[in-house]
C-alpha positions in Angstrom: 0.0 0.0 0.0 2.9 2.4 0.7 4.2 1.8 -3.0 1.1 2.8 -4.4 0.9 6.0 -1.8 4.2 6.9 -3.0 3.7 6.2 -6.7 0.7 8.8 -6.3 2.9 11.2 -4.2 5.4 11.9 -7.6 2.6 10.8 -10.5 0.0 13.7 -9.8 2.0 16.4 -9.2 4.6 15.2 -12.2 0.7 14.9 -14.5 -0.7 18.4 -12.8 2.8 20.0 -14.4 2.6 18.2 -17.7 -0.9 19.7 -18.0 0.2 22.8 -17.1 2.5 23.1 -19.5 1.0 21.5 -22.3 -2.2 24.4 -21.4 0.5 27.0 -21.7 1.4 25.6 -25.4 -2.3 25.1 -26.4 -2.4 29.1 -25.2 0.1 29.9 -26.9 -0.9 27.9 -30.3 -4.2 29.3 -29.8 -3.2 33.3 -29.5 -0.4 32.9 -32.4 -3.5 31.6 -34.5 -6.0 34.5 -33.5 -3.0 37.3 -34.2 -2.7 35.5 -37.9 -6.5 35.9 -38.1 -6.0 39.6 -36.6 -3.0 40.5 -39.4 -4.8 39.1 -42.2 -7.8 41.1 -41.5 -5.9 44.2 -41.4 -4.4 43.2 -44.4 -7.5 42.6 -46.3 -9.0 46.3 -44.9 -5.6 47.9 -46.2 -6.3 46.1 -49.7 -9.8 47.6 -49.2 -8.6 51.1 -48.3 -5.7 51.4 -51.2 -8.2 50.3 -54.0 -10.9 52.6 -52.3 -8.1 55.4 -52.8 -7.2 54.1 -56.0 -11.0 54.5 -57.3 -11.0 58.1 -55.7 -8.2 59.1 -57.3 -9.8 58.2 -61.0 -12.6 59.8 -60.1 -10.9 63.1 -59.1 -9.0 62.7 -62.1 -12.3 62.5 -64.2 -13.9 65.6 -62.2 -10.5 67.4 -62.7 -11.0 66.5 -66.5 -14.8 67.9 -66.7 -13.9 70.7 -65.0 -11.2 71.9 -67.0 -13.7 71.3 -70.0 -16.3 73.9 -68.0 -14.1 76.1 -67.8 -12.9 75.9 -71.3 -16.3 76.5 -72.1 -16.7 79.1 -69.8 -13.7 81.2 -71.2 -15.8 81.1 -74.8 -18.9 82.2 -73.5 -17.0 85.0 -71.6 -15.3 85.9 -74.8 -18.6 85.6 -76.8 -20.5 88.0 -74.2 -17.5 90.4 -74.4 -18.0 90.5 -78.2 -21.9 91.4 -77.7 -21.3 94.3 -76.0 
């Protein structure tokens, strides 16, 4: 009986550490996956934001392009109206 008492004495404490430690490395597997999922999120939001900019800058370009034609068009009508008078 006092082999099995002493067997017990070393087995559960030696079992509580193993579980300990293999709890730390399930943490750690666990937060190493959730900061991958974390990164490629932010990475898909800054491939969102750069082709959002890109699409803003081709449409500023486009307004920039109208607007010069306005005021091309502007200029002739000023220079028209100058003639009238």
């Amino acid at each position: 009986m006092s082999e099995n008492v002493f067997f017990a004495a070393f087995f559960f404490p030696a079992a509580a550490a193993v579980l300990v430690f293999f709890m730390k490395y399930v943490s750690a597997v666990l937060q190493a996956r959730v900061r991958l999922a974390q990164d490629e999120a932010y990475r898909e939001i800054a491939a969102r934001a750069a082709s959002a900019q890109a699409d803003t800058v081709a449409a500023i370009a486009a307004l920039a392009t109208t607007l010069a034609e306005i005021q091309s068009r502007i200029a002739g009508l000023e220079k028209i109206l100058k003639e009238v008078e």
